[in-house]
C-alpha positions in Angstrom: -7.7 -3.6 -15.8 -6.9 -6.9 -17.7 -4.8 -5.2 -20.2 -3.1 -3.3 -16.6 -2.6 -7.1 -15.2 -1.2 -8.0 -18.8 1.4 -4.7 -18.5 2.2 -4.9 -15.2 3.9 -8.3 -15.7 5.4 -8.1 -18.9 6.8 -4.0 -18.9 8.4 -3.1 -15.6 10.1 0.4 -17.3 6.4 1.7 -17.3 6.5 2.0 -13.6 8.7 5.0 -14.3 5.7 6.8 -15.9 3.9 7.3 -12.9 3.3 8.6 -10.1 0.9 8.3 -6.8 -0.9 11.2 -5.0 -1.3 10.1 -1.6 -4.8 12.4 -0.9 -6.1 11.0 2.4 -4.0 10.6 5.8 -4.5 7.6 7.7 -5.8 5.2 4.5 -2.2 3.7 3.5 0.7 2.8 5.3 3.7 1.8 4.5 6.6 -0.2 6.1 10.1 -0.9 4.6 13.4 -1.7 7.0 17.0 -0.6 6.2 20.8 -1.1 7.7 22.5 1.9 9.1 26.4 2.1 8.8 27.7 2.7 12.2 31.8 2.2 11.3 33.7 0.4 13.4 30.8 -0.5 15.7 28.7 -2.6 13.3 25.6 -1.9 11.4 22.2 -1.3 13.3 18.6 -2.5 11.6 16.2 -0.2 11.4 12.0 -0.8 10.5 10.6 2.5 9.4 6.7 3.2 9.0 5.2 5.8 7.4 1.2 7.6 6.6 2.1 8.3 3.0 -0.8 10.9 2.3 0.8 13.2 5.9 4.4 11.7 5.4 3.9 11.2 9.6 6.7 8.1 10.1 6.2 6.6 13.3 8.6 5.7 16.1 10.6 3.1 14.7 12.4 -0.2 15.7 15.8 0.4 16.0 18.4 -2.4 17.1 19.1 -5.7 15.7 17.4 -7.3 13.1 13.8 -8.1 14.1 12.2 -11.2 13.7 7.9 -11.5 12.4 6.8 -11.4 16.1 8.3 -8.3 16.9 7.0 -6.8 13.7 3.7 -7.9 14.4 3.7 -6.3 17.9 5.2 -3.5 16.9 2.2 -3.1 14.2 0.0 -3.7 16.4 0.8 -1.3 19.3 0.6 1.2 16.4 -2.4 0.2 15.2 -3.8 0.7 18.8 -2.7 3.7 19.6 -3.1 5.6 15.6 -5.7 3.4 14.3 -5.9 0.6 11.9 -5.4 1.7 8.2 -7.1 0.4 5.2 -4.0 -0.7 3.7 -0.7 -1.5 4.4 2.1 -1.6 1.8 4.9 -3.5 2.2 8.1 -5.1 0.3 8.5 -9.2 -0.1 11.1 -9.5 2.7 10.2 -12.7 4.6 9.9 -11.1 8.3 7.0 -8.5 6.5 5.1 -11.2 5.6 5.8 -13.8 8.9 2.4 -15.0 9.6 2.7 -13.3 13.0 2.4 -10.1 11.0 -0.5 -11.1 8.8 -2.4 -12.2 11.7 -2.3 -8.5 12.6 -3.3 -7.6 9.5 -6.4 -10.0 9.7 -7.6 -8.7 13.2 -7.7 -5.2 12.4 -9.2 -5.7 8.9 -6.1 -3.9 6.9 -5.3 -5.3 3.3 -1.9 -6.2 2.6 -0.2 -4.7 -0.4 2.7 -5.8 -1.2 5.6 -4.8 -4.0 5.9 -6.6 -7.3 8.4 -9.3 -6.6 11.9 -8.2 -7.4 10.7 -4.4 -7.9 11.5 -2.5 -4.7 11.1 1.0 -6.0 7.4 -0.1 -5.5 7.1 1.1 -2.5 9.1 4.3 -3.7 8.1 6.4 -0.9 8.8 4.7 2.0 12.5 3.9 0.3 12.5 7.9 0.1 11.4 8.0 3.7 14.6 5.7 4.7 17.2 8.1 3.4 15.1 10.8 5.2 15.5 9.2 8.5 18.8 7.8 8.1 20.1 11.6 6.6 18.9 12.8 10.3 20.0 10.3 12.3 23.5 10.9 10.8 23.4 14.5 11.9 22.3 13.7 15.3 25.1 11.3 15.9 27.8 13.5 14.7 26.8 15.2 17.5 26.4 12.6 19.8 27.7 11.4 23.4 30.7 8.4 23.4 29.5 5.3 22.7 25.9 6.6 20.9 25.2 2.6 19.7 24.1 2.3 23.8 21.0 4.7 22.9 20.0 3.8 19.2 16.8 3.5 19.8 16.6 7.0 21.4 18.5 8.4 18.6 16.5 7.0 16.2 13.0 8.1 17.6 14.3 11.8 18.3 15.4 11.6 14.1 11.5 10.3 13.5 10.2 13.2 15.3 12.2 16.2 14.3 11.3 15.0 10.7 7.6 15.1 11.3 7.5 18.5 12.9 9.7 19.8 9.9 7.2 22.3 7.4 7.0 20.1 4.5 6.2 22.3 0.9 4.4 19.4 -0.4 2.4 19.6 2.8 1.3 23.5 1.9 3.5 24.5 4.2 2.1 21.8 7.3 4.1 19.5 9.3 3.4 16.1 8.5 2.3 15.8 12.6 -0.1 18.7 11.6 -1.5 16.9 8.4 -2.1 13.9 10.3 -3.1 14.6 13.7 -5.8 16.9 11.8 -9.1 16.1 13.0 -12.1 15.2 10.7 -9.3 14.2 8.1 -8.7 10.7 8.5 -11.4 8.2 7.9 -12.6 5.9 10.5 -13.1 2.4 9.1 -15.6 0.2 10.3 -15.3 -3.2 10.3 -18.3 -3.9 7.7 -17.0 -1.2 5.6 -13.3 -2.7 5.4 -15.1 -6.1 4.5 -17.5 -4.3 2.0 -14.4 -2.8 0.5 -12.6 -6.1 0.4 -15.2 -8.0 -1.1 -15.9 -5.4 -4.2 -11.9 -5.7 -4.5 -12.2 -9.4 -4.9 -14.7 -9.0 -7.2 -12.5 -7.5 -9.5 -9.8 -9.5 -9.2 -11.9 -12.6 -10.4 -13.5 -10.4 -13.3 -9.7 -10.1 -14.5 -8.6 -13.4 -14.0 -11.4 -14.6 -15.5 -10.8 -12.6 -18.6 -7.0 -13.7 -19.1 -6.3 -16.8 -20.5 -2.8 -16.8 -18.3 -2.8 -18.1 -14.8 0.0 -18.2 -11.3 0.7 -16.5 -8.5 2.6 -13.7 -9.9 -0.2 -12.8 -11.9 -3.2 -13.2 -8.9 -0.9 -10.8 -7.2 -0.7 -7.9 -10.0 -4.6 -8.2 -10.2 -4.8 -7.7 -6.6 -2.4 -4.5 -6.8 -4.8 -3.3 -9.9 -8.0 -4.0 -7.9 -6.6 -2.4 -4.7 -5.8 0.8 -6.3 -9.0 1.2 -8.4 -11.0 1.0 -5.4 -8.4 3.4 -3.8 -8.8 5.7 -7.1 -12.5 5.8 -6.8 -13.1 6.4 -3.5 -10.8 9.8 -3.7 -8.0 8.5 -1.9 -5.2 8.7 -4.4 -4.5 10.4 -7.5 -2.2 9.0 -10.0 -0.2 10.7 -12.5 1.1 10.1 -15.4 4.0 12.1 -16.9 4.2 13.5 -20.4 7.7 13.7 -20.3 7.5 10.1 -22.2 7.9 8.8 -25.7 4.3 8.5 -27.6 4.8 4.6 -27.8 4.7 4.1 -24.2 1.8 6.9 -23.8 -0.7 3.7 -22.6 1.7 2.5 -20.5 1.1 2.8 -16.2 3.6 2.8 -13.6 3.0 2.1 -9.6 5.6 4.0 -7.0 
């Protein structure tokens, strides 16, 4: 993991190398926002979240840009009404990481994990996610009533849910509302186990910084993104793979999406 810390600062083409099996519904999260093009009318903001292991995207905000309260109400009327997960990824945009929002985070026990700085394809699959919605919400406005910026928000939702009732191949087949409405599936955290699981993840990210004679921010936070997935990796709740589509020289090298 100290050589991974080491990597993961210094060679950012070896995130290309891999990729992440998302195993378990309800266990990670992810959030990203994005601008949609409306012409002559303006741009409208929208903040997309996602279950990466069911590809389920949840109703999303849809308007003007939001500031770190209404994220963090927004977050936690989901969290509510789904259930907390164990982790939530997230990108280095300042409202995502208002201290509104990581007050959620802290009362419902969910570890934060954010991109590399300057490295959005981190969080690759909720960037894939945003084309996905914004790709239906285009078709349903083509086809909508005068003046369709009145009902965004409507629009916007009824693009979120046509996409998770579509049969997904990666999903066998499933709907991503059948993959993660599917009972027994998703684990049911407890608060001691969430604290349990963040404490052996800080153990580890003081073994490695302990080992490396380098020290900063930017390298407490790749140990905390090494920690977090080895603890997601052994528990069974990702898979990561590693392509051999590669040149031999980088064959050691590990990339996050």
């Amino acid at each position: 993991m100290v050589d991974r810390v080491r990597q993961d600062l210094l060679a950012d083409h070896r995130r290309h190398l891999r990729r992440i099996e998302w195993v378990t519904p309800g266990v990670v999260w992810a959030m990203d926002g994005t601008q949609y093009d409306m012409g002559v009318t303006g741009k409208i903001y929208l903040h997309n979240m996602q279950d990466l292991a069911s590809r389920y995207k949840f109703l999303p905000l849809a308007g003007g840009y939001p500031v770190g309260e209404q994220i963090a109400e927004y977050l936690g009327g989901k969290f509510d009404r789904y259930g907390a997960p164990l982790v939530l990824k997230r990108d280095n945009e300042g409202t995502m990481n208002h201290a509104a929002v990581n007050e959620v985070l802290k009362e419902f026990f969910i570890l934060p994990l954010n991109s590399p700085r300057d490295y959005a394809p981190y969080n690759g699959a909720i960037e894939e996610s945003q084309r996905e919605l914004k790709g239906c919400l285009q078709d349903k406005l083509a086809l909508a009533m005068p003046n369709p910026q009145d009902h965004m928000a409507a629009y916007a939702e009824s693009a979120a849910n046509d996409l998770n009732h579509r049969s997904r191949p990666c999903l066998n087949g499933r709907s991503s509302c059948q993959v993660f409405f599917e009972v027994g599936i998703k684990p049911a955290f407890k608060k001691r186990q969430r604290r349990e699981i963040y404490d052996s993840i800080m153990d580890k990210v003081d073994r490695i910084l302990s080992a490396m004679k380098e020290s900063g921010q930017a390298i407490r936070e790749s140990a905390w993104r090494i920690a977090l997935e080895s603890c997601l990796k052994t528990k069974g709740y990702i898979k990561p793979h590693i392509t051999t589509k590669v040149s031999p020289s980088f064959s050691s090298f590990l990339a996050h999406e």
